[in-house]
N, C-alpha and C positions, 0 to 999 in steps of 0.2 A: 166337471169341467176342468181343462187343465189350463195352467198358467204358465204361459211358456216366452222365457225371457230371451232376448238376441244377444246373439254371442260373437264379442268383441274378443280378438285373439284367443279364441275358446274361454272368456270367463264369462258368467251370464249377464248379462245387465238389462234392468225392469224399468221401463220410462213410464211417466205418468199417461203419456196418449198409446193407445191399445187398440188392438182391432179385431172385432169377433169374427173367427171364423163356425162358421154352420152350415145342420145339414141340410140340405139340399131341397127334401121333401119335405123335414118335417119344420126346418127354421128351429131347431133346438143349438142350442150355441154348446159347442164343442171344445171350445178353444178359446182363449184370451191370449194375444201375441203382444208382447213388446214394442210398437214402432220403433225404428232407427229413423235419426234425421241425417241430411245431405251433410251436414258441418261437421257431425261427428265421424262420416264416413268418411269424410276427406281427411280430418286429421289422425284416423286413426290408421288410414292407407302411408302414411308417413315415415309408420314404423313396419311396413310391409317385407321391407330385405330380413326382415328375424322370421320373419315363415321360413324363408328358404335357406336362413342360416340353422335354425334347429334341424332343418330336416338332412343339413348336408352333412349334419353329424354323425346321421346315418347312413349305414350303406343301403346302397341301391337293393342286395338280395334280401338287407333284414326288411326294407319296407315292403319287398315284392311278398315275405313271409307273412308282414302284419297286415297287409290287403289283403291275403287267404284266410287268415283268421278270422277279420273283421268280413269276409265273405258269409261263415257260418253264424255267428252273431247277428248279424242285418237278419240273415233269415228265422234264426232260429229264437232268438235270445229275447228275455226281458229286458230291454236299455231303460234307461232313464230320462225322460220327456218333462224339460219345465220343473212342477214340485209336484212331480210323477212319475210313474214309468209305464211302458208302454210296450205291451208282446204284437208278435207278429198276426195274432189273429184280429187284433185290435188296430194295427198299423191298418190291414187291407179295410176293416169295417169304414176306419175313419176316415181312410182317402177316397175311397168309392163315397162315401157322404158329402163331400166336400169336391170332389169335381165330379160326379155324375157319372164315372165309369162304374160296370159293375163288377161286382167283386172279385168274380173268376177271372178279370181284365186284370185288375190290382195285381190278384195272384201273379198270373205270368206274367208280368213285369216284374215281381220280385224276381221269380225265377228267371228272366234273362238278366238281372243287376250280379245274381249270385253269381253264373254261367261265366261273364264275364270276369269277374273279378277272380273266382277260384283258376282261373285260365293266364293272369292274367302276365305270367310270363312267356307265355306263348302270345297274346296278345301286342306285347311290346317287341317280342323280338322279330313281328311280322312288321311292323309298323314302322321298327327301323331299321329294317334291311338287315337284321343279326348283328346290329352295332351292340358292343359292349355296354353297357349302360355306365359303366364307370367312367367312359370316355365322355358322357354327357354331364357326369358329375363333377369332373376332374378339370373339365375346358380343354383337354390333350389327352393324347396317347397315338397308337400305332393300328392300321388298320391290319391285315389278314397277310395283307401284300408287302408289310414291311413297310410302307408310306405312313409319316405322321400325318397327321388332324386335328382338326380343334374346333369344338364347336362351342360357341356364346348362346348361352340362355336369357331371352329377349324381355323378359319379365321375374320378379322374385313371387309374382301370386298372379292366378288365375280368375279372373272375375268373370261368375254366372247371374245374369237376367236372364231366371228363367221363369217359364208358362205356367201357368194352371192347367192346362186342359189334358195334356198327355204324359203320365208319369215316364213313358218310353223316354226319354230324350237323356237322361240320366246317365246313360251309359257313354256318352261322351267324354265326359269329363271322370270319368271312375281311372283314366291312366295314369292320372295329374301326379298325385303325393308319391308315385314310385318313381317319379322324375324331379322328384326332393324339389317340386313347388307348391307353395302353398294353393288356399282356395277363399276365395270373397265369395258367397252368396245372396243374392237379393232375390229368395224364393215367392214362387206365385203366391198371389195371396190364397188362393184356395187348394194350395198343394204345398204347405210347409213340411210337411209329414218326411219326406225322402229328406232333404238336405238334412234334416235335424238327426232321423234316423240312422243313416250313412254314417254322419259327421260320431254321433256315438258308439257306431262299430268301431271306428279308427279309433278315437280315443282308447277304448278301451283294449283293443290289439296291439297297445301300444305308442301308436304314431301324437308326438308332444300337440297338445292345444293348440298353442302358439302359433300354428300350422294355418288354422281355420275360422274364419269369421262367417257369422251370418245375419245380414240384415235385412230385418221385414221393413215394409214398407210399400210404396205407390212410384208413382212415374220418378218421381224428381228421386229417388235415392237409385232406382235403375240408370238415372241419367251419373250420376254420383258416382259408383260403382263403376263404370264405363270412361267417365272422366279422369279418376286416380289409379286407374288399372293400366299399367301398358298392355296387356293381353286381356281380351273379355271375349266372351260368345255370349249370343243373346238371339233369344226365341220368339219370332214374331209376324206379323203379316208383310206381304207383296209392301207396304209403305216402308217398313222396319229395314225389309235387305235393301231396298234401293238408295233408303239412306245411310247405310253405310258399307254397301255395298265396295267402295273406292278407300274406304278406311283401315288404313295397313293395321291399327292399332283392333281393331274388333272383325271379327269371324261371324256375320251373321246368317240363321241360317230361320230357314220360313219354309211357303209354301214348297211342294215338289213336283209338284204337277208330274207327278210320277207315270208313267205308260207302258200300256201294250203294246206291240207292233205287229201284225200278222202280213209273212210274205207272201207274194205270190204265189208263189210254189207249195206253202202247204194249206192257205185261206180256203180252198175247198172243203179239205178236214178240219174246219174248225170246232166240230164237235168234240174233237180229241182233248181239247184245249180247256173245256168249258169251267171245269173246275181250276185249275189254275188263275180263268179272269175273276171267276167266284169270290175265292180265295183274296188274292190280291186287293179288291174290291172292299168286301165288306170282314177282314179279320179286325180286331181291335176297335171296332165302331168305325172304320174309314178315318179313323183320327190320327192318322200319321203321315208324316210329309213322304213316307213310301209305300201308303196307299194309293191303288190306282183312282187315277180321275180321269182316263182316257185311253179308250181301247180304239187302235187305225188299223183298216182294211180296206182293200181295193173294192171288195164285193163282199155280200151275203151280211153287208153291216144292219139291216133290218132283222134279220134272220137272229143273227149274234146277241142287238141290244133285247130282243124279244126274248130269247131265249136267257140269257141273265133276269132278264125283269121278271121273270115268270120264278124263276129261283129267289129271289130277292122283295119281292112286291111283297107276298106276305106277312112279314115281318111283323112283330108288332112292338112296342114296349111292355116290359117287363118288372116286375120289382129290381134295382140292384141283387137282391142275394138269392135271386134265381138264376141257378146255374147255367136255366136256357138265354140269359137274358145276353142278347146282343146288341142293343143302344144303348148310348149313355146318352143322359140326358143331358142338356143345357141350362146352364144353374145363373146365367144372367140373363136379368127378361132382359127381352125386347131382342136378344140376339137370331135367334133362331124364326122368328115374326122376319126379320129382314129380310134372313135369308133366302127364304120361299118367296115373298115379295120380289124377292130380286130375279127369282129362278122364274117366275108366273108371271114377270114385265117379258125378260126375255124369250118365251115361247111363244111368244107372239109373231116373232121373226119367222119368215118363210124360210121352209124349210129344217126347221125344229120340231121336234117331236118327243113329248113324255111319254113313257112304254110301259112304266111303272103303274099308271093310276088304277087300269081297270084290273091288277093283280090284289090290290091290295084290300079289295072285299067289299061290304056294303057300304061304307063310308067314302073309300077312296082318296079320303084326307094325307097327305102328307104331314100336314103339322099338328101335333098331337098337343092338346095343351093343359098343364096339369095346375093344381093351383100353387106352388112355386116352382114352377119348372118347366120345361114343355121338352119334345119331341121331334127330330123328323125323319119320318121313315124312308126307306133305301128309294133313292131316284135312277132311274137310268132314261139318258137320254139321246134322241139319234141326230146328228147333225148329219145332212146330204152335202157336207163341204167345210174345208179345215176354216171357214172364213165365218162361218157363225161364230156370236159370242160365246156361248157355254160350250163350245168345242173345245174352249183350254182353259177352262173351269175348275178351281178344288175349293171343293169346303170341309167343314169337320163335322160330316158324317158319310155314311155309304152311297155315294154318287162320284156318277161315270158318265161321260156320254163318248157313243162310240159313233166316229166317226167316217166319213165315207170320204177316202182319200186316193188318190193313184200314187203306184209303188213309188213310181221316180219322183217325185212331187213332197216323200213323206217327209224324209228327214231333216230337208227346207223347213216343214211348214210347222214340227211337231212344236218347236220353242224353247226353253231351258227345261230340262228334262231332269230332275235328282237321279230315278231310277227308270230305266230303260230294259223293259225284256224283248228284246228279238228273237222272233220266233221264226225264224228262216234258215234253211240251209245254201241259200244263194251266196255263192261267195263273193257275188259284186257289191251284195246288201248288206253283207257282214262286213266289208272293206267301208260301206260307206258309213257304218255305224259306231265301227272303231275310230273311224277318223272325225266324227264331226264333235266338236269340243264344246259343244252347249249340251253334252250327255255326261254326267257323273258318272253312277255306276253305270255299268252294263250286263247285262245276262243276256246269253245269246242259249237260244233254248229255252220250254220251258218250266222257266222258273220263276215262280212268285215274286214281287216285285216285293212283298214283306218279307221275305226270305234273305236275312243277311250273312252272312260271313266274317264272323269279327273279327277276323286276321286280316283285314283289308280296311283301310280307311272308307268311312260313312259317308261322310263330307268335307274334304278336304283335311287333309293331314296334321293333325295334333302335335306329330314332331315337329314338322317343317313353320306351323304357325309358334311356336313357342324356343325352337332354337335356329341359330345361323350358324350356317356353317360356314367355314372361314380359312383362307390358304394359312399354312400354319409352317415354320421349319427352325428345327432345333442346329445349335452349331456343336 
């Protein structure tokens, strides 16, 4: 078991209250954590301008150096965890134990945190339009065109509440320290493993302590973290964005109710497609907010959800470090019990239809229930109208339901949208899908809705949330 302290401007500190984390199936306790309390986290956000003063000491290229280095570290390297250390085959065991994804899922996360980060001055210079980075360090300078600039940095640290359930979401915050600001974490309770891990890559590529805090803990130090931060992002349900949705100080970011959209014009070949909604569907357990949860077509939407269901119904669970294994399990009771309760009130609604159950063999169960943990296997469902409830539905496993919409009708009815694939060559559909502004991303064609481009902002821009830009003129 390891004992792992919370780290106050990178030094460790060990409080007498602790909290075990464990695994999943077997309830073996893994980990001893430090709690941080809210009092400490406020007064120690006081001295937050020395994150961003140690890092201004350096330049912008050597940090974008020590984030390549600490790229092959995170992945490769034995770091140091608590009054231990901890290699990377041990990183994926422990975190697949502790939230229920399975290992091969762990993996590629590491692999897309490396991807990024070894990238990741290609990554910055997409992000800010080939700004100089010196000009963000500096508050001034000269753009291309011979015009000064000046841009203010709106915060000296960056403060993350973040999830348990999806190690993906990491790579948000991976641009932070090469824009010489620090990082506050208040990591899931059942996903300590990244922040701790990361934050050890850096140290050791270099990048000063002093840089980085991280506090374990429960709601009240998430709220804590969010209160002394001017700048936070924070990971949580449909409740989470809409309260702070209107809040300049935090970025929150949640469900995606992420979509297909099939046009008219090519909804007769939707065969062509099938792998792409597959795909999109169920990669990563369905546990990403750009997983699909809704596939719209005018026609052939029984045809579509059937055919998915027939790909996807069989599914079963697996041990995590079965390579075949494609669900993660659900590591807090009573969560997944809701869920289906929730999904089996509303199929009741006329005009709802599960497609799923008679693929999924003798049982036909969706909820698998283990004795610490449970299961539920891939749903797909048909709504005859954008006006059912589960028609704009997402949860955190492999479920869709595809709905039966008319063209002109969709982009009205689809709702806030993370990612959007349109699948049409109509150029009226394509005009009305750039323009309508409750869609984030877009791929027009397709393309997997998991399918990202890290040279593009995810969700909302990391420069523009953490600098201003500002009329500026020298005499």
């Amino acid at each position: 078991m390891i004992d792992i302290p919370a780290l106050r401007w990178g030094q460790p500190y060990e409080s007498l209250e602790k909290d075990s984390v464990v695994h999943f199936a077997t309830g073996e306790k893994l980990a001893e954590v430090s709690l941080a309390n809210a009092g400490l986290v406020a007064r120690d956000l006081r001295k937050a301008e020395r994150a961003r003063n140690v890092l201004r000491e350096i330049p912008p290229n050597d940090l974008l150096a020590m984030v390549k280095k600490a790229a092959d570290l995170y992945m490769e390297a034995e770091l140091p965890l608590g009054d231990g250390v901890q290699g990377p085959a041990d990183f994926v065991k422990y975190q697949s134990a502790t939230t229920g994804l399975p290992e091969h899922m762990c993996r590629a996360n590491m692999q897309k945190n490396h991807f990024v980060l070894t990238r990741m001055d290609e990554v910055l210079d997409a992000l800010t339009r080939g700004l100089d980075l010196r000009i963000l360090s500096e508050g001034r300078g000269v753009e291309a065109r011979g015009v000064p600039l000046s841009y203010q940095a709106q915060t000296p640290v960056l403060g993350l509440v973040l999830p348990s359930n999806s190690p993906g979401v990491h790579t948000l915050w991976l641009p932070v320290i090469p824009l010489q600001i620090g990082l506050v974490f208040k990591p899931g309770p059942q996903e300590p493993w990244t922040p701790y891990r990361m934050s050890e890559a850096f140290f050791q590529a270099g990048v000063p302590r002093e840089a980085i805090s991280i506090y374990p803990g429960l709601g009240e130090i998430g709220a804590a973290v969010l209160a002394s931060c001017p700048r936070s992002l924070i990971f949580g349900g449909s409740a989470t964005v809409e309260r702070y949705r209107h809040d300049p100080k935090v970025q929150p970011h949640g469900p995606g109710f992420s979509k297909i959209l099939l046009g008219d014009d090519v909804v007769d070949d939707w065969e062509k497609y099938l792998d792409v909604m597959v795909d999109s569907v169920f990669v990563n357990s369905g546990r990403s907010c750009i997983s699909c949860s809704g596939v719209w077509a005018s026609r052939h939407t029984e045809a579509i959800a059937e055919a998915i269901a027939e790909r996807l119904g069989p599914v079963e669970p697996l041990p995590p470090e079965d390579p075949k294994s494609a669900l993660a399990a659900f590591t807090v009771p009573g969560v997944a019990d809701a869920i289906s309760s929730e999904i089996d009130h509303h199929l009741k609604e006329e005009g709802v239809t599960e497609v799923t159950q008679e693929h999924r063999g003798r049982s036909g169960a969706r909820l698998v229930k283990r004795e610490r943990c449970d299961y539920l296997r891939p749903t797909v469902i048909h709504c005859d109208s954008p006006g059912r409830w589960l028609a704009n539905k997402e949860y955190m496993f492999p479920f869709v339901s595809v709905v039966r919409c008319r063209e002109d009708e969709m982009v009205g009815a689809i709702g806030p949208t993370l990612v959007l694939t349109g699948i049409t060559k109509d150029p009226k559909l394509q005009r009305q899908l750039l323009d309508a502004v409750h869609i984030d991303r877009l791929n027009l064609g397709p393309v997997p809705t998991i399918k990202l481009n890290w040279l593009q902002p995810h969700e909302g821009s990391i420069i523009e949330f953490l600098f201003r830009a500002r009329a500026y003129q020298e005499a």
